[in-house]
Every structure is written in structure tokens, then in C-alpha cells.
C-alpha positions in Angstrom: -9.4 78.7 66.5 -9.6 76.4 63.9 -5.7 77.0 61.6 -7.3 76.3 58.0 -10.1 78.6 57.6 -9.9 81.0 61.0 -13.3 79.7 62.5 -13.6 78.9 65.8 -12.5 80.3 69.6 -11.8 79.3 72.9 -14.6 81.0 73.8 -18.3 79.2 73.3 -16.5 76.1 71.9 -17.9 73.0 70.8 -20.6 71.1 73.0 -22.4 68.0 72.0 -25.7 67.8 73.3 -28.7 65.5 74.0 -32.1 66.8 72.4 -34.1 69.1 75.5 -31.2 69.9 76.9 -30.8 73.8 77.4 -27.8 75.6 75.9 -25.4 78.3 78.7 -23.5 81.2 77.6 -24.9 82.1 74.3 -25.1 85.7 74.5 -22.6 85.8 77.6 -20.1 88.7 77.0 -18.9 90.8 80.8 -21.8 89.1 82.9 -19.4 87.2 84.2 -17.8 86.3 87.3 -14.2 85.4 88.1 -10.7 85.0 89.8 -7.3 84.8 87.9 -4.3 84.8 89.0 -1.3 84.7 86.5 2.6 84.6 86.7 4.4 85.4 83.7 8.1 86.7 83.5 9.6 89.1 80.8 12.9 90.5 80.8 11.3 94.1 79.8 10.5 95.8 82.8 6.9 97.9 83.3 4.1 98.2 85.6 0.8 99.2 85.9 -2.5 98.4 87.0 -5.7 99.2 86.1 -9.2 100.2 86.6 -11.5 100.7 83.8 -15.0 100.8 85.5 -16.5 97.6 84.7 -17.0 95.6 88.0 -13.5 93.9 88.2 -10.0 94.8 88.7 -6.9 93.8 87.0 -3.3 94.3 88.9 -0.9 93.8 87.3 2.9 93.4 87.7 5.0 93.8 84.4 8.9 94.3 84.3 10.3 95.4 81.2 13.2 96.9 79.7 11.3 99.7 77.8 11.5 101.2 81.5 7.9 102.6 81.4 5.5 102.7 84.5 1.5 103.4 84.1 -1.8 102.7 86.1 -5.1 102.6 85.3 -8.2 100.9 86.8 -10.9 98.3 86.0 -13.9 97.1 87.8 -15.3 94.5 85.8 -16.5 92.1 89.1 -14.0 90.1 88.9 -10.1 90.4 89.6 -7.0 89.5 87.7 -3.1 89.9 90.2 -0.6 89.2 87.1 3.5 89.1 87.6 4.7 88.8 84.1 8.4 88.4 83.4 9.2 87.3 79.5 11.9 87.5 76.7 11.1 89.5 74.1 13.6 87.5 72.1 11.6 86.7 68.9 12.3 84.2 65.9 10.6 85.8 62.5 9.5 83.7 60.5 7.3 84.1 57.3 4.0 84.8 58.1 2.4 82.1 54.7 4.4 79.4 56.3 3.9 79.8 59.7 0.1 79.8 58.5 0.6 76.6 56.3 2.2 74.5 59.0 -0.8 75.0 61.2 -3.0 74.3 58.4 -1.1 71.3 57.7 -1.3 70.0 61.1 -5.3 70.9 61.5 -6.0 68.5 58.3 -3.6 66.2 59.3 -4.9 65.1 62.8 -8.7 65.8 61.3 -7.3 63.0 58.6 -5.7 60.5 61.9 -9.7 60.8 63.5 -11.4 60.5 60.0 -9.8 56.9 59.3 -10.6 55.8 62.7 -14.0 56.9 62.2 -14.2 55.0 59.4 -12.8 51.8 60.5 -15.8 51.7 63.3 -17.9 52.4 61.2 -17.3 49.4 58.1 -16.7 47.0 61.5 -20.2 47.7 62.3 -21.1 47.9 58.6 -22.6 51.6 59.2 -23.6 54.0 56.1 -22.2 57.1 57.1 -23.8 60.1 55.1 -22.6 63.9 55.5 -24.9 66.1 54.5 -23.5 69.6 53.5 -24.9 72.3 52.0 -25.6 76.3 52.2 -28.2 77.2 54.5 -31.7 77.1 53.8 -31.6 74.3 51.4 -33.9 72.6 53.1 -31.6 69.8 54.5 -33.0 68.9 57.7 -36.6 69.0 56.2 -35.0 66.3 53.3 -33.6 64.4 56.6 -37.1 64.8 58.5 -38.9 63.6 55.5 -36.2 60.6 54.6 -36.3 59.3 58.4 -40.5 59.6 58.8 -41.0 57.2 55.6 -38.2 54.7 55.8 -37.4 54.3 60.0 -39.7 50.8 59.9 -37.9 49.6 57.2 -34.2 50.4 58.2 -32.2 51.3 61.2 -31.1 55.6 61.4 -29.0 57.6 63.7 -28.4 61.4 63.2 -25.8 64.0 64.7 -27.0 67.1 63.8 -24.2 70.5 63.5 -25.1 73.9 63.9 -22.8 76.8 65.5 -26.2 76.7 68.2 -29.1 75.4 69.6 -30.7 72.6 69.7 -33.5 73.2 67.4 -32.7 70.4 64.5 -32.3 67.7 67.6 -35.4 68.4 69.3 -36.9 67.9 65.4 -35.5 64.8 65.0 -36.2 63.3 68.3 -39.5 63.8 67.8 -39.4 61.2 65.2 -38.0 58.9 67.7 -34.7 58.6 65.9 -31.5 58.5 68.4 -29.8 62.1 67.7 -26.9 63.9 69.1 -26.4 67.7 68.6 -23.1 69.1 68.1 -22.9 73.1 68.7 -19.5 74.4 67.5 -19.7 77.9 68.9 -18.2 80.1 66.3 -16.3 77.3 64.6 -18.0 76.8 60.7 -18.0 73.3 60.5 -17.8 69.6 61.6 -14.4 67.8 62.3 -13.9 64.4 62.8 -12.8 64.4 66.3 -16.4 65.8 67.2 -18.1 63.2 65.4 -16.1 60.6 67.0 -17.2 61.8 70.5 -20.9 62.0 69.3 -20.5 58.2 67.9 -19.8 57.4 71.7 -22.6 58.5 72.9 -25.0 57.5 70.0 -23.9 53.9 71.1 -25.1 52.3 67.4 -25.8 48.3 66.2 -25.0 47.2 63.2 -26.2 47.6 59.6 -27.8 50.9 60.3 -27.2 54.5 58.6 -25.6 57.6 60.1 -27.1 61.0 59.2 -24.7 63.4 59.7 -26.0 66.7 59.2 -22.9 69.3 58.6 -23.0 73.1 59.6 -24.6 75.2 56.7 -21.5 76.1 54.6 -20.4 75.2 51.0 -16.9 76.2 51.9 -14.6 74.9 54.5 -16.6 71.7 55.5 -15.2 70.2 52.1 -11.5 70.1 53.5 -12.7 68.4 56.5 -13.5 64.5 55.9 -15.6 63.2 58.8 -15.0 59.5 57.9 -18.4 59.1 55.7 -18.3 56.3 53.3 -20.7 59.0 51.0 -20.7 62.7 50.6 -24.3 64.2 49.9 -24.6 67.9 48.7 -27.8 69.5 48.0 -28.9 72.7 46.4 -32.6 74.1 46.4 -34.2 75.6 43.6 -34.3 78.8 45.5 -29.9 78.8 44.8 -27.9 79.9 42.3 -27.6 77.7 39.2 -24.0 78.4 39.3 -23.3 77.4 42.8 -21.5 74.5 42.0 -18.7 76.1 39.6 -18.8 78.9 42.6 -17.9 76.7 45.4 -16.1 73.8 43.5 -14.4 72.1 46.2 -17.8 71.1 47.5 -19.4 69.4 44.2 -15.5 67.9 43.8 -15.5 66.3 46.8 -18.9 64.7 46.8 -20.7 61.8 45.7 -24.1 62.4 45.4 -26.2 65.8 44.7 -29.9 65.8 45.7 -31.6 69.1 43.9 -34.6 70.2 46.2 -37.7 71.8 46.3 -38.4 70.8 42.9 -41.8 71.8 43.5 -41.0 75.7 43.4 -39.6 75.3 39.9 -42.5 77.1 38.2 -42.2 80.0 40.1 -38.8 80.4 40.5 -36.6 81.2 37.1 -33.6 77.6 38.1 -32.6 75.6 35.2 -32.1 72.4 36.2 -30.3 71.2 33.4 -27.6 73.8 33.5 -26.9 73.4 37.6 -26.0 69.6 36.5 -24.0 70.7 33.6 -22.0 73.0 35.6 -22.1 70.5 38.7 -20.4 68.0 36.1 -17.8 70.4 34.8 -16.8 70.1 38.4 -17.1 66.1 39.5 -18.2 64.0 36.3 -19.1 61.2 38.9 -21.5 63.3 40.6 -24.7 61.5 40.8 -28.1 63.5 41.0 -31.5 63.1 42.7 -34.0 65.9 42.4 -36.7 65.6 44.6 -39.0 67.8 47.0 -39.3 67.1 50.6 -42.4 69.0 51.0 -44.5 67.3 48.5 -42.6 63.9 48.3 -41.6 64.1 44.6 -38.8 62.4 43.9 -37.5 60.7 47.1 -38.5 57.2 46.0 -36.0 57.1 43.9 -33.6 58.6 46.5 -35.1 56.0 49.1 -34.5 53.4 46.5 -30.5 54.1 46.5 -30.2 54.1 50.2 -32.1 50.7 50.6 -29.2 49.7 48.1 -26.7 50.7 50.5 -27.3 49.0 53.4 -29.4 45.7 55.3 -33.0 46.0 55.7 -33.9 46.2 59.4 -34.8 42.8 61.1 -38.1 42.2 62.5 
């Protein structure tokens, strides 16, 4: 579980994939099989064993000083034998700083893989772009679009995050643009750990850009930096005007916001100008791009500032 925002388990967790490749255990709960056997000690003294019903069976063997003895029965399909044996002996401490130590640590390491990352990635003078947004803002449709027109002209690479499937791989492949998918199970965002193991398998040249396509989230994927040079949030016409001074931390921490589906504005009530104003009241650095990936409008000039950013491919 991930210590900043609560996201994430030990169960489902991450899994970077190749685009085809079938996903296991999504909707796995009790059709499983399995053997544990555990040895704890506690100096409180109880046992019991159980049976609840279910197609496994759990004994276990507790002794504690509370002196108390019980039984009951599972049958699960699959069998746990436990001894426990622990001390009971307890240090309290205050629940906000236990909580802020973990934090601490999460960003800290996250902040130890992010520099790495980036130090690959200006040897090899790589673009790395993180994506972020809420979902349904039409980012991987921006990304499909982006890659179609420009992949003669300049070299791409794309690691895709969702909590599952490979749907947005399988997309992009299709372009015939190296991709790697990164499932997080229940987790609500990228981390730069993950990126660096999909970076090893992406096996990149030089002078190309790396599309990173975050997990659909405006919140906790702003505290974790993946080690991209720029930070790209976008907002559809179909959002909130207000979204940016309602998830701040986002617009802060980003360089560049692309407005899309421009080509909804007359049927949608979205004021452009006031998302921008209250996008600037946030980051007065931000810079903006508004453009449709469904009809085109706009992305020259967006196409324009990533032809800026990096070598031309060679022929």
C-alpha cells in the first residue's frame, strides 16, 4: 500500500506488460488454491481453529495470556497450520507521525529513482513527457493522434499506466510504436521505480521522445515525479472550468496544458478563457495549447513545440 495517498495492495500489484499479452487474476477473490504454513510466537496464550465452510481450513495454534480457548472451522480449499507466539508489548506512538514518516519515506525513495531516471534519460538526450490528467480527457486519443502524424519525422516510445488491461498498449502498438504497459492493480498512479523497470525493457536510442501516459487522476500523481524533463496536463471541454483551482497541485506542478476537444465547444457551455485564468492563478508559467484530436485543430502548433524539443529522426 502506497504510504502517501493509501492506494495500492499486496494483492493485484503492479505488472508491466507487453501489448497482446493476457492479464491473470483480475477478478480473482476465493477461487484460489493454496498451502501456508506459519510460525509466529506471542506471549498471550489462546487457541483455536477454524472452519468456516469455504473449501479450506485454517488450524491454528495461538498462546496467549488472555487465557481464552475457541474453535471454529473453515473450508475454503486450501489449508493454513499457524503456531503464533508474540509480545503484546506495544510502543504508541502518534498516529499523524507515524503516517508522515511513511509518507516521507514513499516520496523520498520515489525522489532517489526519479533522478536516476532522469540522468538516463539527458545521457541519451530523451524527451520525457508525463501525461496526466482526469479520465476521459481524451489523452490516449491526443497520444494516438500525436504519434500517427509525426512517427516519420521523429523517434517515440510510450509506457502507458492504467490500474488494468492492456487496452491503451494494444492501441498504440498498432501504430507500430514500441509501448510497454504498466497495470498498478489498485495503486492510483505511476512511480518512478515502475517507469525505470519499463525503460529496461523499452531498450531506447537516442534523441527520441518518451510518452508516458499516467493513470487517470488529477490528484496523487502530482506528488510523484517520474523523472520527466516536462509535465503535460490536459483538460477537455467536456471538464469543469474550474478544475484547475480544484486540483491545484496538478496545474502547479506542470509545464504545459493542452485544452481538448476544442471541437465540442459549441455545444458544450466551457469558457476557455476563464479555465486559463484560473489555470494561471495557479502556475503563471503554465503554457497552453488547445487543440482537438479528433478533427486535428490545433496540434500543429503542439507538433510545432515538440519538434523544438528534440532531433529530427535520421533517414
Amino acid at each position: 500500500m502506497c504510504g502517501t495517498c493509501g492506494c495500492g495492495s499486496e494483492e493485484g500489484g503492479v505488472r508491466i506488460l507487453m501489448p497482446g499479452m493476457q492479464q491473470e487474476g483480475l477478478t480473482d477473490s476465493h477461487g484460489h488454491h493454496h498451502h501456508h504454513d506459519h510460525s509466529h510466537d506471542h506471549d498471550q496464550s489462546h487457541s483455536h481453529g477454524h472452519d468456516h465452510g469455504h473449501g479450506h481450513s485454517h488450524d491454528h495454534d495461538h498462546s496467549h495470556s488472555h487465557g481464552h480457548a475457541h474453535s471454529h472451522s473453515h473450508d475454503h480449499g486450501h489449508t493454513h497450520d499457524h503456531t503464533h507466539s508474540h509480545t503484546d508489548g506495544g510502543i504508541t506512538l502518534a498516529p499523524n507521525k507515524k503516517i508522515l514518516e511513511v509518507e516521507q519515506d514513499v516520496l523520498q525513495h520515489n525522489q532517489v529513482m526519479a533522478a536516476r531516471n532522469r540522468g538516463y534519460f539527458e545521457a541519451l538526450n530523451i524527451l520525457p513527457l508525463n501525461l496526466v490528467s482526469s479520465p476521459g480527457s481524451g489523452k490516449t486519443s491526443l497520444l494516438e493522434r500525436t504519434l500517427k502524424d509525426l512517427k516519420e519525422t521523429l523517434d517515440f516510445y510510450v509506457i502507458e499506466g492504467d490500474q488494468q488491461t492492456v487496452n491503451d498498449a494494444n492501441r498504440i502498438s498498432a501504430l507500430d510504436v514500441p509501448v510497454i504497459q504498466i497495470n498498478t492493480g489498485k495503486g492510483c498512479h505511476l512511480e518512478s521505480d515502475m517507469v525505470f523497470e519499463a525503460v529496461k525493457q523499452l531498450q531506447m536510442k537516442a534523441n527520441a521522445i518518451l510518452m508516458i501516459e499516467n493513470v487517470g487522476n488529477l490528484v496523487c500523481p502530482a506528488m510523484f515525479d517520474l523523472g520527466e524533463k516536462k509535465r503535460v496536463v490536459i483538460i477537455s471541454t467536456t471538464e469543469g472550468e474550474d478544475k484547475p483551482i480544484k486540483y491545484p497541485d496538478m496545474f502547479h506542478s506542470s509545464d504545459i496544458c493542452i485544452i481538448n476537444k476544442i471541437d465540442l465547444l459549441p455545444y458544450v457551455n466551457f469558457d476557455v478563457g476563464k479555465v486559463k485564468d484560473y489555470a494561471l492563478q495557479v502556475n503563471a508559467n503554465l503554457k497552453f495549447f488547445e487543440v482537438s484530436a479528433t478533427t486535428g485543430e490545433g496540434m500543429d502548433t503542439w507538433y510545432e513545440w515538440l519538434r523544438e524539443q528534440i532531433a529530427p529522426k535520421k533517414a
